[in-house]
Every structure is written in structure tokens, then in C-alpha cells.
C-alpha positions as CSV (number, residue, x, y, z in Angstrom):
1,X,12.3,-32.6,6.7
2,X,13.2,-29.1,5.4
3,X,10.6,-29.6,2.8
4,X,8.0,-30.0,5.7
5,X,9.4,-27.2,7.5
6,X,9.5,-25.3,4.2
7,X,4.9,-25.9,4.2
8,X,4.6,-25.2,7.8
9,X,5.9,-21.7,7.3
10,X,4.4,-21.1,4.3
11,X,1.5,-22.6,5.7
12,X,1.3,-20.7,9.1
13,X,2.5,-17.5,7.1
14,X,-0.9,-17.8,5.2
15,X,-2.6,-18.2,9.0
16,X,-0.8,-15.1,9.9
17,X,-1.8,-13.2,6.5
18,X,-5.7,-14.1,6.8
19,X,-5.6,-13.4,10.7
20,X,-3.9,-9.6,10.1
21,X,-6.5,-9.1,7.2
22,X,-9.3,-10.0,9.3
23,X,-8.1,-7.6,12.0
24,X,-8.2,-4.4,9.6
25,X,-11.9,-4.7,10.1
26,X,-11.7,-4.7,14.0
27,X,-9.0,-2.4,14.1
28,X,-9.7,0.1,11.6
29,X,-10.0,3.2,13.6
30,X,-6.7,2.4,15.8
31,X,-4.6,1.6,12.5
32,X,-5.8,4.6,10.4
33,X,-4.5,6.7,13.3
34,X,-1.3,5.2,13.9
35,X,-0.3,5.1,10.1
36,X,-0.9,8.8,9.7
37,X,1.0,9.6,13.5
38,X,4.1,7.1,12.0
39,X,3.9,9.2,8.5
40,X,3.8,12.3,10.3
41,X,6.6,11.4,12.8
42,X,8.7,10.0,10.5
43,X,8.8,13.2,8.2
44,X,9.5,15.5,10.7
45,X,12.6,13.3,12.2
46,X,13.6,12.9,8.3
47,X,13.4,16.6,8.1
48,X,15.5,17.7,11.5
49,X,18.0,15.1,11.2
50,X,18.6,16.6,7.4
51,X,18.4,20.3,8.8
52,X,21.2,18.9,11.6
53,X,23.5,17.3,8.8
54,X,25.7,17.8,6.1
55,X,25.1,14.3,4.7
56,X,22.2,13.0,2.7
57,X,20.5,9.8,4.2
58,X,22.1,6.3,3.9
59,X,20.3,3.9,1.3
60,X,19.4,1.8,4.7
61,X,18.1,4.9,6.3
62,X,15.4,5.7,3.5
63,X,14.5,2.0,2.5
64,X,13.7,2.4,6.8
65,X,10.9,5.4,5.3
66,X,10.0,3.0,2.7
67,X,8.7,0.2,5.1
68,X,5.8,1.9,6.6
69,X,4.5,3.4,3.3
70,X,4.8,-0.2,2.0
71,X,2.4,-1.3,5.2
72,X,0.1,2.0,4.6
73,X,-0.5,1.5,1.4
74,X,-1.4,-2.4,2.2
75,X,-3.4,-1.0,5.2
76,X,-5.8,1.4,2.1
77,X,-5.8,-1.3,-0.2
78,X,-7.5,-3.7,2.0
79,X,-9.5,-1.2,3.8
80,X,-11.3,0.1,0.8
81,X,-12.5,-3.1,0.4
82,X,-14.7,-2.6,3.5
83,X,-15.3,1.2,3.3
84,X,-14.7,2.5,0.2
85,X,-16.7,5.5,0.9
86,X,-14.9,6.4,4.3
87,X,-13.6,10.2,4.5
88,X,-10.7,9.0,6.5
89,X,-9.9,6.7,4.4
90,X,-9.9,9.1,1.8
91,X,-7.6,11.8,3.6
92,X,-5.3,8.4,3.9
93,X,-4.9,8.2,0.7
94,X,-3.7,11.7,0.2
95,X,-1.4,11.5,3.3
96,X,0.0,8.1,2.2
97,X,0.6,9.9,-1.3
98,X,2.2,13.1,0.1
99,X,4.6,10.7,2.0
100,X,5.7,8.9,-1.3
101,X,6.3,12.5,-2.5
102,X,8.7,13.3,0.6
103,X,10.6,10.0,0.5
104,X,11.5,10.8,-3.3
105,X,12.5,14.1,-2.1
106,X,14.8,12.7,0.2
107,X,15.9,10.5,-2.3
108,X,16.8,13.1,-4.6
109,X,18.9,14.9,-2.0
110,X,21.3,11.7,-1.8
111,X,22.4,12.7,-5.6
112,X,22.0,16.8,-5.5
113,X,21.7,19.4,-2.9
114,X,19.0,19.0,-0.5
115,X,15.5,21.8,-1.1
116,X,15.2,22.1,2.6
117,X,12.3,25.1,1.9
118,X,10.5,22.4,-0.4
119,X,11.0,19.8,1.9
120,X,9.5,22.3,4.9
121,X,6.5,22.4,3.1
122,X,6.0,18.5,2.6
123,X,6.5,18.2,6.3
124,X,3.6,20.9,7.3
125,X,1.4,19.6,4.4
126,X,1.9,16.4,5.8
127,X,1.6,17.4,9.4
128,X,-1.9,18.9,7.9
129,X,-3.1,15.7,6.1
130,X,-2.2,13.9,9.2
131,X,-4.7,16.3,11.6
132,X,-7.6,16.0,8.7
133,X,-7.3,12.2,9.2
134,X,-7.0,12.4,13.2
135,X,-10.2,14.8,12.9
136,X,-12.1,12.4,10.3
137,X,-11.2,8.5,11.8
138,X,-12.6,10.9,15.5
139,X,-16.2,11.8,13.4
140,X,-16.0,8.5,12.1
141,X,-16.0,6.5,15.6
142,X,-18.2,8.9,17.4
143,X,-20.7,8.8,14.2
């Protein structure tokens, strides 16, 4: 009986998987947007709740930042598949990059003293990167 239960989730987890790729197509537009508004909002509440604080972030609290840049990078890697020559999926790739850079800097702040000016200037570049993929996914639909 566990063994049956055991396929059926594997099995319906495979259902799920095929489904969710097959919605990146449909959806494409929608999810660039909303992984570059989660990256965006994510740094800048990583930033002020550092700026607010004496402590560095908990292990839980950054594996939390890791999570979406996990799903983000997923989201490119499929995508490309489909439109490999897409500008906002281009500026994605930078943002989703940039984002990688910021969680390492918050990473390195749990073991030495935080660069809040460096980590600023992550935050606005990615705030930047973010816009140019707003402004590209809006060509994009309207094109």
C-alpha cells in the first residue's frame, strides 16, 4: 500500500511538473513580471530590515531569498527553450544574476561586517534591472 501511494505521488508529481511547464508558455508575460517585482521586493526588504538591525540574517531567513532565485532561474531555463531571442528574457537573466550577487552579499555579512553602501547599490541596480524587464515583457505584449 505505501508502495502504491509512494507511484501515485511520484506519478501525479510528474502531472503537476508537465502541467506547470506547459503553463510557462501561456503565462509568460505574467511570470516574467512577477519574478522580477519578487526579486526586486525582496532586496529592498533584505536591505531595510539590515539597515534596521544589528544582526546579520538567520540561515532560514536567507535560504527564504534562495527559494525564489531557485524558481527564477527554472522559470529562464525553460523559457529560453521557447524564446531564446526575447529581450525580456534577456534583462531576466541579468536581474536573476544580480540577485545571486545580493544574496551572497548578505551571506557574507552573517560572517563580517555588513557593506551596507555596496549593498545600496545592488538594491538600485536591481530596482533598475527590474524596470528594464517591466518596460521590455510591456513591448513585448503590445508588439
Amino acid at each position: 500500500m505505501a508502495l502504491r501511494s509512494l507511484l501515485f505521488g511520484l506519478l501525479l508529481g510528474g502531472v503537476i511538473a508537465s502541467s506547470a511547464a506547459g503553463c510557462y508558455w501561456l503565462r509568460y508575460f505574467d511570470l516574467a513580471r512577477t519574478h522580477a517585482e519578487l526579486i526586486q521586493d525582496l532586496a529592498e526588504a533584505t536591505l531595510a530590515s539590515l539597515e534596521a538591525t544589528d544582526r546579520p540574517l538567520a540561515p532560514g531567513e536567507i535560504e527564504r531569498l534562495r527559494y525564489p532565485l531557485a524558481r527564477a532561474r527554472e522559470f529562464t531555463e525553460i523559457a529560453r527553450k521557447r524564446y531564446p531571442d526575447r529581450e525580456s528574457l534577456a534583462a531576466l537573466d541579468g536581474l536573476v544574476a544580480r540577485y545571486a550577487d545580493f544574496i551572497t552579499a548578505v551571506e557574507r555579512a552573517r560572517v563580517e561586517p555588513p557593506d551596507l553602501a555596496s549593498m545600496r547599490a545592488l538594491v538600485g541596480d536591481l530596482d533598475s534591472r527590474a524596470e528594464i524587464v517591466r518596460q521590455a515583457v510591456a513591448r513585448e505584449e503590445a508588439g
